[in-house]
N, C-alpha and C positions, 0 to 999 in steps of 0.2 A: 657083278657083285664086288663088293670091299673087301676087305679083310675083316681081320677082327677086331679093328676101330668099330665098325657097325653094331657089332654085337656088342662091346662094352656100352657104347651109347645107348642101347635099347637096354641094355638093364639096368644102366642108371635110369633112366626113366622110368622103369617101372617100378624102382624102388624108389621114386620121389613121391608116388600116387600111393604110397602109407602116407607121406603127412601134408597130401592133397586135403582140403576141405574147402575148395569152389568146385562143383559140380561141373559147371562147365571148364575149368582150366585141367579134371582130371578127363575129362572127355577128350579134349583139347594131345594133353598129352597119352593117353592110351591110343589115340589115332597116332601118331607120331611112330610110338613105339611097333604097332602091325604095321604100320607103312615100311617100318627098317626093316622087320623081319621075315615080311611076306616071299622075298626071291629067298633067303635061306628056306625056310620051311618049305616050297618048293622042288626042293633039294633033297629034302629030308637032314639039311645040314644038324649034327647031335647037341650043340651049346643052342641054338634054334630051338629045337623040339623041347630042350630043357625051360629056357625062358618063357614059350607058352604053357609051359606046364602048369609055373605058378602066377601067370596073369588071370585077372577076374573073368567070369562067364565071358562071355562076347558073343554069345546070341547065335541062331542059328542061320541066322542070314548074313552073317560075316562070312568072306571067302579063306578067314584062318579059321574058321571050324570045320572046315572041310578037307583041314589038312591031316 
């Protein structure tokens, strides 16, 4: 794992996907963003656990809903 370069970058992305409006380019980028945060959340790292907080559903078949 990074530091907390990772973590700022994943929540700049996911504050981009407010003024997303291509469905695929915000699909695009929410993959991005679980991809960054999937070894924290593992963790239980707390800036982690905070930024999936406020990301959209992601389904029950994503391996971050089971975090």
């Amino acid at each position: 794992m990074e530091n907390d370069s990772e973590l700022r970058q994943a929540e700049f992305i996911l504050n981009a996907l407010v003024w997303c409006s291509d469905e695929n380019q915000y699909d695009s980028l929410l993959s991005m963003a679980k991809k960054i945060l999937e070894p924290y959340l593992r963790v239980a790292h707390p800036r982690a656990l905070w930024l999936k907080s406020g990301m959209p559903n992601i389904g029950e078949d994503s391996t971050l809903s089971e975090q």
